[in-house]
N, C-alpha and C positions, 0 to 999 in steps of 0.2 A: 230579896236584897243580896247585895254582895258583901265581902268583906275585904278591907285592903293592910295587905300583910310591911310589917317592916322588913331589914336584914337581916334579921333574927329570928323571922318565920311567925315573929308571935301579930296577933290584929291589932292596927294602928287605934287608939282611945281619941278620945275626946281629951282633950285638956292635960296629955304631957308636954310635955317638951319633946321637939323632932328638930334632925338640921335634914337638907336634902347635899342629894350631889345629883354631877349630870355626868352620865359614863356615854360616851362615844366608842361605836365599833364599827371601823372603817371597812370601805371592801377591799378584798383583795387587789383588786384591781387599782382603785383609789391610794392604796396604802405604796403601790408600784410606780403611779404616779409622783406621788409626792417623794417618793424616795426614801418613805420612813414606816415598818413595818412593827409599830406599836399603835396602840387603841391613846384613848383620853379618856381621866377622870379630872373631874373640875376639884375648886376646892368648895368646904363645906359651905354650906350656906349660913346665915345668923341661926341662932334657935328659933325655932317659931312652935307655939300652941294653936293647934286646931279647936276651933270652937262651933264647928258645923260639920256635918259631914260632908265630904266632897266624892266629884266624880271618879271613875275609872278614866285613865287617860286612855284618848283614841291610839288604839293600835294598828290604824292602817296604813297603807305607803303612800296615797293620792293625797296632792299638796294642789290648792287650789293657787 
């Protein structure tokens, strides 16, 4: 099995408290485009307690 880390390096548990966010890293070229050469962080999400374990999110680039 795997193990899925928080922000703080330490293994995410069963049963604390977690909020997520969603960071965006634009491309260069995208960032040229739009004419604005910073990234995006969302805001926090609610807390939420994990009560199962869950997957690794898919890390590929193909978007069906």
């Amino acid at each position: 099995m795997y193990s899925i880390y928080d922000t703080d390096g330490k293994t995410i548990e069963l049963g604390l408290n977690y909020s997520a966010f969603v960071v965006v890293t634009f491309t260069p070229a995208y960032k040229k485009y739009l004419d604005n050469f910073t990234d995006f962080i969302s805001a926090p999400s609610d807390t939420f307690t994990l009560t199962r374990r869950i997957g690794s999110p898919f890390t590929g680039s193909k978007i069906d």
